[in-house]
Structures are given as C-alpha cells and as structure tokens.
PDB file as gemmi writes it, atoms N, CA and C in Angstrom:
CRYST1    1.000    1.000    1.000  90.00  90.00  90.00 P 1                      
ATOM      1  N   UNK A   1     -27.400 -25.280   9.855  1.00  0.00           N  
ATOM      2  CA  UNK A   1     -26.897 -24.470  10.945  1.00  0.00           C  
ATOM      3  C   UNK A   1     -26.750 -25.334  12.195  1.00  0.00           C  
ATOM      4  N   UNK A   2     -26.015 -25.102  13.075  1.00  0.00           N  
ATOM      5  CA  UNK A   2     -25.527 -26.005  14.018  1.00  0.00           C  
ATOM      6  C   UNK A   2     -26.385 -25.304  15.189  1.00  0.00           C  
ATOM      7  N   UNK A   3     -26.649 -26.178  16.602  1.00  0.00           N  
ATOM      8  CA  UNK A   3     -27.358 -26.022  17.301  1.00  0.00           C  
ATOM      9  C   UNK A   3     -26.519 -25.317  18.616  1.00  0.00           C  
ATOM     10  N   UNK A   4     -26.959 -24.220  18.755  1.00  0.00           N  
ATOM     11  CA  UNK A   4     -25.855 -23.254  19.752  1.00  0.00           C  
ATOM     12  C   UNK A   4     -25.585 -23.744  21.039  1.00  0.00           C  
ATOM     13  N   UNK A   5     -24.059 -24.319  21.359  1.00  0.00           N  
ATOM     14  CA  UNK A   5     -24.500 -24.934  22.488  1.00  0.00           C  
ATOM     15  C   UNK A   5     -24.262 -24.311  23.964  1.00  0.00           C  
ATOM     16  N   UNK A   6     -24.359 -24.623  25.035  1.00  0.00           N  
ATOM     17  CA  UNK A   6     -24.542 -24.234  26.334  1.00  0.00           C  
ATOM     18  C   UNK A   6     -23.209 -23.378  27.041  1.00  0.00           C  
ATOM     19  N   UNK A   7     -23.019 -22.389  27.227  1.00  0.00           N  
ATOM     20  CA  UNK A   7     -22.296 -21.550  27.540  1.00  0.00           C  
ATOM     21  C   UNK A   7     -21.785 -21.672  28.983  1.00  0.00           C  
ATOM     22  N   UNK A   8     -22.419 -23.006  29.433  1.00  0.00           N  
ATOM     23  CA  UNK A   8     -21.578 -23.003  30.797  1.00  0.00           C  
ATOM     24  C   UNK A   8     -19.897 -23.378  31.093  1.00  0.00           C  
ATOM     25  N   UNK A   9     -19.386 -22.708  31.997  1.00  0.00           N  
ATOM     26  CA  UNK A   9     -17.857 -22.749  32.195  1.00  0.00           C  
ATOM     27  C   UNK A   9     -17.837 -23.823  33.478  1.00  0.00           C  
ATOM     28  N   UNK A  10     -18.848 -24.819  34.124  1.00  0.00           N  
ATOM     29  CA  UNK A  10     -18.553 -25.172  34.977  1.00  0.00           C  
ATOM     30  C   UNK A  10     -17.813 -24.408  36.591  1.00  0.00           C  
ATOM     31  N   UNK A  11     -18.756 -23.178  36.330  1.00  0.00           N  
ATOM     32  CA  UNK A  11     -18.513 -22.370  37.510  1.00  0.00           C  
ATOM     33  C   UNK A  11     -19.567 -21.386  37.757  1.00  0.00           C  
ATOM     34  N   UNK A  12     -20.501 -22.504  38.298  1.00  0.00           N  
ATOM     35  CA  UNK A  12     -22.133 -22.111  38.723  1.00  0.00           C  
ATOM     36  C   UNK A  12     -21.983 -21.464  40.320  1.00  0.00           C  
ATOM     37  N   UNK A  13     -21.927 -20.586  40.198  1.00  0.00           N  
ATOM     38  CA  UNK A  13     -22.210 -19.562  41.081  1.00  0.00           C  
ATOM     39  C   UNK A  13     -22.751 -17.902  40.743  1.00  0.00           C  
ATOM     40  N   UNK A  14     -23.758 -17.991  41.544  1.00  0.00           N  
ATOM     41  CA  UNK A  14     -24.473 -16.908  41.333  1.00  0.00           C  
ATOM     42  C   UNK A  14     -24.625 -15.155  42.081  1.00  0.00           C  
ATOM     43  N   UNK A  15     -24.148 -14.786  41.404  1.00  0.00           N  
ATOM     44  CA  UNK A  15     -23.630 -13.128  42.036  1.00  0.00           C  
ATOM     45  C   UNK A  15     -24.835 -12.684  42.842  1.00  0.00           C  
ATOM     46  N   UNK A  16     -24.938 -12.159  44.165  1.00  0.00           N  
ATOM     47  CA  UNK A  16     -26.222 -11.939  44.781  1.00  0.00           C  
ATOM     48  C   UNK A  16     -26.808 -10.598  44.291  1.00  0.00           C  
ATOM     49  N   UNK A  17     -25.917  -9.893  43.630  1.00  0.00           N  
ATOM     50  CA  UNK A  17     -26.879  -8.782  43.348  1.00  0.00           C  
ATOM     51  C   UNK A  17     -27.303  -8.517  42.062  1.00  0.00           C  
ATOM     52  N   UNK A  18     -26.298  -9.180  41.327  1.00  0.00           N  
ATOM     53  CA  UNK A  18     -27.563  -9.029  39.573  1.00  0.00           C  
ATOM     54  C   UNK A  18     -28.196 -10.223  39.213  1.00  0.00           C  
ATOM     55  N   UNK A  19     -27.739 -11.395  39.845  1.00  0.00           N  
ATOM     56  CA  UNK A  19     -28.832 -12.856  39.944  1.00  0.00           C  
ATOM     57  C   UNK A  19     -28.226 -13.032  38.880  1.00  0.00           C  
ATOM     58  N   UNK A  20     -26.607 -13.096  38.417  1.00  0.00           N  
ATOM     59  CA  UNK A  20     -25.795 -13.309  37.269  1.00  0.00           C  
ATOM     60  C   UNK A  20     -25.046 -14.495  37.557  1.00  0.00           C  
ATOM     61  N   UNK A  21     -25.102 -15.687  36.415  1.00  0.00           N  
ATOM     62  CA  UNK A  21     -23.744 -17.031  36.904  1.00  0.00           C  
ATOM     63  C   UNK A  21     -22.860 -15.952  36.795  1.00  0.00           C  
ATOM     64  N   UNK A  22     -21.816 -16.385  37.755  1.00  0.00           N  
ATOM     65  CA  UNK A  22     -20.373 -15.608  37.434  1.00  0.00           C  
ATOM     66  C   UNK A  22     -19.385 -16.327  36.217  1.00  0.00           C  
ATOM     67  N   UNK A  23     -19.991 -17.583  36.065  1.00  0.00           N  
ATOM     68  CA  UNK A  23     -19.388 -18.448  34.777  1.00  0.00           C  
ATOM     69  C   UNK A  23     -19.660 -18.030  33.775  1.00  0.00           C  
ATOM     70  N   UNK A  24     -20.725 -17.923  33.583  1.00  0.00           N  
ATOM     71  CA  UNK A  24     -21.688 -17.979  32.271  1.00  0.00           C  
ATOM     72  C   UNK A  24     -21.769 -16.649  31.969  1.00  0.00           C  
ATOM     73  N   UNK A  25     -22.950 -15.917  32.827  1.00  0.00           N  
ATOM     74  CA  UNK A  25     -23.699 -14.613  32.727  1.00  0.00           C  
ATOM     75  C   UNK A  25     -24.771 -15.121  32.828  1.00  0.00           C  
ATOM     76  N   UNK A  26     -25.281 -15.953  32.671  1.00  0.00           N  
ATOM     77  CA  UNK A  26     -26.887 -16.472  32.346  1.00  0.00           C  
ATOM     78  C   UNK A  26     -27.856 -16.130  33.961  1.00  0.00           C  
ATOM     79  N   UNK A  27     -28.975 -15.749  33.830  1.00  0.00           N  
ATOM     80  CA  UNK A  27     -29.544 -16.117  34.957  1.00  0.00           C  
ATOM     81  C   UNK A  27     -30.051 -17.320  35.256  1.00  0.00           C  
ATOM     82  N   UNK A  28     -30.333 -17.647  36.499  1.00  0.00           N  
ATOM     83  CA  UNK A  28     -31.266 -18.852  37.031  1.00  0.00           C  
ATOM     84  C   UNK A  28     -32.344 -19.614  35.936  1.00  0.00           C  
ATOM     85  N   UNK A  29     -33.006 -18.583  35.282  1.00  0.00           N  
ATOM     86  CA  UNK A  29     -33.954 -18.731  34.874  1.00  0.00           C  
ATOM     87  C   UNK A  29     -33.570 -19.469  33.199  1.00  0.00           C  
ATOM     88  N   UNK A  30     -32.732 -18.298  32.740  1.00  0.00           N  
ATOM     89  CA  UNK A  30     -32.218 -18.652  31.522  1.00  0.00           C  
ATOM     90  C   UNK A  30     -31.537 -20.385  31.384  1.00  0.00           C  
ATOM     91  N   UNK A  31     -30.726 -20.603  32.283  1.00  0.00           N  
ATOM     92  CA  UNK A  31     -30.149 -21.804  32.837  1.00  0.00           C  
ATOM     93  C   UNK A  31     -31.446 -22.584  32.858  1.00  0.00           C  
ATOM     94  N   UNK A  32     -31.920 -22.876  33.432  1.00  0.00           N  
ATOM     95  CA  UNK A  32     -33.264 -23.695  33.296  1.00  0.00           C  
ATOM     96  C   UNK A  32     -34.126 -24.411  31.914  1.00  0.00           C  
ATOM     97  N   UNK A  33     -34.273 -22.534  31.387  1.00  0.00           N  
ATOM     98  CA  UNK A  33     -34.787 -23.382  30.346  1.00  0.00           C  
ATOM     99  C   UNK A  33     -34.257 -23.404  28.909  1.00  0.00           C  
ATOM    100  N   UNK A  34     -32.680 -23.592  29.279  1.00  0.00           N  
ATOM    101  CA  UNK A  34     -31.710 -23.505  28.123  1.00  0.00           C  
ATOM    102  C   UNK A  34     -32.301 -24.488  27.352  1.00  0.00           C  
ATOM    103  N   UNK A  35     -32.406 -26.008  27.564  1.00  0.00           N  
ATOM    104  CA  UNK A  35     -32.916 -27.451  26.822  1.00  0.00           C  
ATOM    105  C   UNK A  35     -34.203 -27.044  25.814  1.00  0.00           C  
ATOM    106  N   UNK A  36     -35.018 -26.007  26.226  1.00  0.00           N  
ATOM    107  CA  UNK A  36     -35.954 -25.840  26.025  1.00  0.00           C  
ATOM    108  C   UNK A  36     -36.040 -24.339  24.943  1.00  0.00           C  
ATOM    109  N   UNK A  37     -35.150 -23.857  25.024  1.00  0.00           N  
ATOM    110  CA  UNK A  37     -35.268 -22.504  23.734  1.00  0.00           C  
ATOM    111  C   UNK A  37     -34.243 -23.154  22.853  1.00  0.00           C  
ATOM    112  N   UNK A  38     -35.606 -22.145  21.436  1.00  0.00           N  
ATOM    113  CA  UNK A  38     -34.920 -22.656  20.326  1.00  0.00           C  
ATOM    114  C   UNK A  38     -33.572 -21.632  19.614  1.00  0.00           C  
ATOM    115  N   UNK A  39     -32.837 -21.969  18.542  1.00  0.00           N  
ATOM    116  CA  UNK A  39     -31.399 -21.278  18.809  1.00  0.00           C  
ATOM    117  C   UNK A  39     -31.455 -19.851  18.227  1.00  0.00           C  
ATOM    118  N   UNK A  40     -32.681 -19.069  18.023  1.00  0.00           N  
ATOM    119  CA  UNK A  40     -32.892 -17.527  18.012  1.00  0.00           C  
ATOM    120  C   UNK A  40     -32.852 -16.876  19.147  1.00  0.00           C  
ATOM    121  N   UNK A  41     -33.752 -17.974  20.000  1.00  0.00           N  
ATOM    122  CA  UNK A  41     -33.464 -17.229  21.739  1.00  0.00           C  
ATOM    123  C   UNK A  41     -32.448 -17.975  22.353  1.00  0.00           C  
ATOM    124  N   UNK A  42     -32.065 -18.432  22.109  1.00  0.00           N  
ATOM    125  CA  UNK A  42     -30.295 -19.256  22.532  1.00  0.00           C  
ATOM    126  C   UNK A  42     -29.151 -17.957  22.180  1.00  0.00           C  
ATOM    127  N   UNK A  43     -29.298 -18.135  20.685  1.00  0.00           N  
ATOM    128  CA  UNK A  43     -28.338 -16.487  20.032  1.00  0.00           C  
ATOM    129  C   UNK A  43     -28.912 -15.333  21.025  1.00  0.00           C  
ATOM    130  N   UNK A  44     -29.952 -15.017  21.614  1.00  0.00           N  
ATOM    131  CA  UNK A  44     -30.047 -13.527  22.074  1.00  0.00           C  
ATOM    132  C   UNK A  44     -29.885 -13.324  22.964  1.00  0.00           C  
ATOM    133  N   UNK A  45     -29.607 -14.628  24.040  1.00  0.00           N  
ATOM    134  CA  UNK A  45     -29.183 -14.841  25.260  1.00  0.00           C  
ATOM    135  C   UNK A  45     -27.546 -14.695  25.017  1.00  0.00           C  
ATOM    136  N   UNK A  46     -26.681 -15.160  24.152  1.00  0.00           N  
ATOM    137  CA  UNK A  46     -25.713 -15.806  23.929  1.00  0.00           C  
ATOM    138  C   UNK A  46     -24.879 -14.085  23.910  1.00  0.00           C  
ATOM    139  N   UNK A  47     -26.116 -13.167  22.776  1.00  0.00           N  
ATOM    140  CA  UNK A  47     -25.231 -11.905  22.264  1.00  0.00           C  
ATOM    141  C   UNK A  47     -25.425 -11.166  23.512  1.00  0.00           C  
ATOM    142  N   UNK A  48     -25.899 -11.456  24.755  1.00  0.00           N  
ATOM    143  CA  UNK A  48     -25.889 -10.646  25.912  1.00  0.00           C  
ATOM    144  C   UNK A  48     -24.261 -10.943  27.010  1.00  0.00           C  
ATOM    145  N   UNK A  49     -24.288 -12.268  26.945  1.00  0.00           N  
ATOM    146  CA  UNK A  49     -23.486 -12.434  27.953  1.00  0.00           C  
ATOM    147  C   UNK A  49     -22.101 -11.699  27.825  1.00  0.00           C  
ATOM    148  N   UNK A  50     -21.058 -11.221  27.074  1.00  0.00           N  
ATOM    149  CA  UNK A  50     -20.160 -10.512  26.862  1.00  0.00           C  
ATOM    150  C   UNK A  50     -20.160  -9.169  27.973  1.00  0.00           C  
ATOM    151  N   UNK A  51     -21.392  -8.639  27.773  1.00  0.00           N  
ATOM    152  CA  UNK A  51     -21.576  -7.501  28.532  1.00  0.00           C  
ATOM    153  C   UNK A  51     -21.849  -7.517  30.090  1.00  0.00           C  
ATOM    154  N   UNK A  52     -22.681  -8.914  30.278  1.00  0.00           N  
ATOM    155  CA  UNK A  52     -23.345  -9.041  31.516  1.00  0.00           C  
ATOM    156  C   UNK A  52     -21.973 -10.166  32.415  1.00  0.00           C  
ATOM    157  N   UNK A  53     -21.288 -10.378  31.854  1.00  0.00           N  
ATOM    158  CA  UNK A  53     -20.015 -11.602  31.960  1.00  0.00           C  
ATOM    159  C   UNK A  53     -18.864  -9.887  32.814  1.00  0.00           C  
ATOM    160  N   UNK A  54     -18.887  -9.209  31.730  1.00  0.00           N  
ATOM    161  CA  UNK A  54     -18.702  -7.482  32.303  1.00  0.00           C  
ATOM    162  C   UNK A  54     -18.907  -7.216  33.123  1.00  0.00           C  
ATOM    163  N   UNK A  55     -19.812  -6.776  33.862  1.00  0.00           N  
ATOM    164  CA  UNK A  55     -20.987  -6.044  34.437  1.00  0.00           C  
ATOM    165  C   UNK A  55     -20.257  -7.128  35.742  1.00  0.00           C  
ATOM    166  N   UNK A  56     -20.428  -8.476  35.907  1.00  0.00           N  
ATOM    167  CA  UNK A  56     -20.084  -9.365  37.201  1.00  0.00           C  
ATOM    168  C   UNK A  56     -18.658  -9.237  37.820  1.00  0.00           C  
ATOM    169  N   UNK A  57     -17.412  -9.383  36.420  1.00  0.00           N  
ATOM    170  CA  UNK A  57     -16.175  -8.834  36.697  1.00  0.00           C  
ATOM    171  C   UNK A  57     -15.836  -7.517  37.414  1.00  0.00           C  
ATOM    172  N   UNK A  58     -17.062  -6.589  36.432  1.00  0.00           N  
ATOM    173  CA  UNK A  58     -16.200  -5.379  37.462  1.00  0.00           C  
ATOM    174  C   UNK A  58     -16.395  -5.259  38.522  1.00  0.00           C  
ATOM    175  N   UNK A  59     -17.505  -5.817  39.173  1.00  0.00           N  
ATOM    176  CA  UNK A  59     -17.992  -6.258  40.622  1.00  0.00           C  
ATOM    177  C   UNK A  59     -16.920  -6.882  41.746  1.00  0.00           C  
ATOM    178  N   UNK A  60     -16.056  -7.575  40.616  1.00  0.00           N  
ATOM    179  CA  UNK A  60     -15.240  -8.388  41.606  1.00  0.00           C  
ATOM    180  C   UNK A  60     -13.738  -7.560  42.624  1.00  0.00           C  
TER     181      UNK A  60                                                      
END                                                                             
C-alpha cells in the first residue's frame, strides 16, 4: 500500500473562524503533525477534508 501523501495545495491560509487551511481543510494542528501520523489517521483526516474544504467555500 502506498503511503498517503500530503494534501497541501500550496495555499496556506487559515480561515479565522473554523481554524480551516482554505487549501487543504486541514487544521493547524493536523498540518503539524502530518510527518508524524501513520496512514489510518492520514486516511481519516484525508476522508474529512471534502466536507470541511465545503464548509470554507461556502464561507467565501
């Protein structure tokens, strides 16, 4: 199985009110310790962002 890789779009900016990348979806936190989770919590981060990637758009 291949190692899930990093979901950044190179457009790190962070929405002030859900603490969401507007690139990614990821939070601060998640971003951090991406290097560091293994790819079950990589995938459960990964099956969120669709919605939370959502959630920032309709904001805009």
């Amino acid at each position: 199985m291949e190692t899930i890789l990093s979901p950044c779009q190179k457009i790190c900016a962070v929405d002030g009110q859900t603490g969401l990348c507007v690139g990614c979806g990821r939070t601060l936190r998640e971003i951090a310790a991406w290097s560091r989770l293994d790819d079950s919590e990589r995938r459960a981060v990964m099956t969120e962002l669709p919605a939370r990637l959502a959630k920032t758009q309709a904001r805009s």
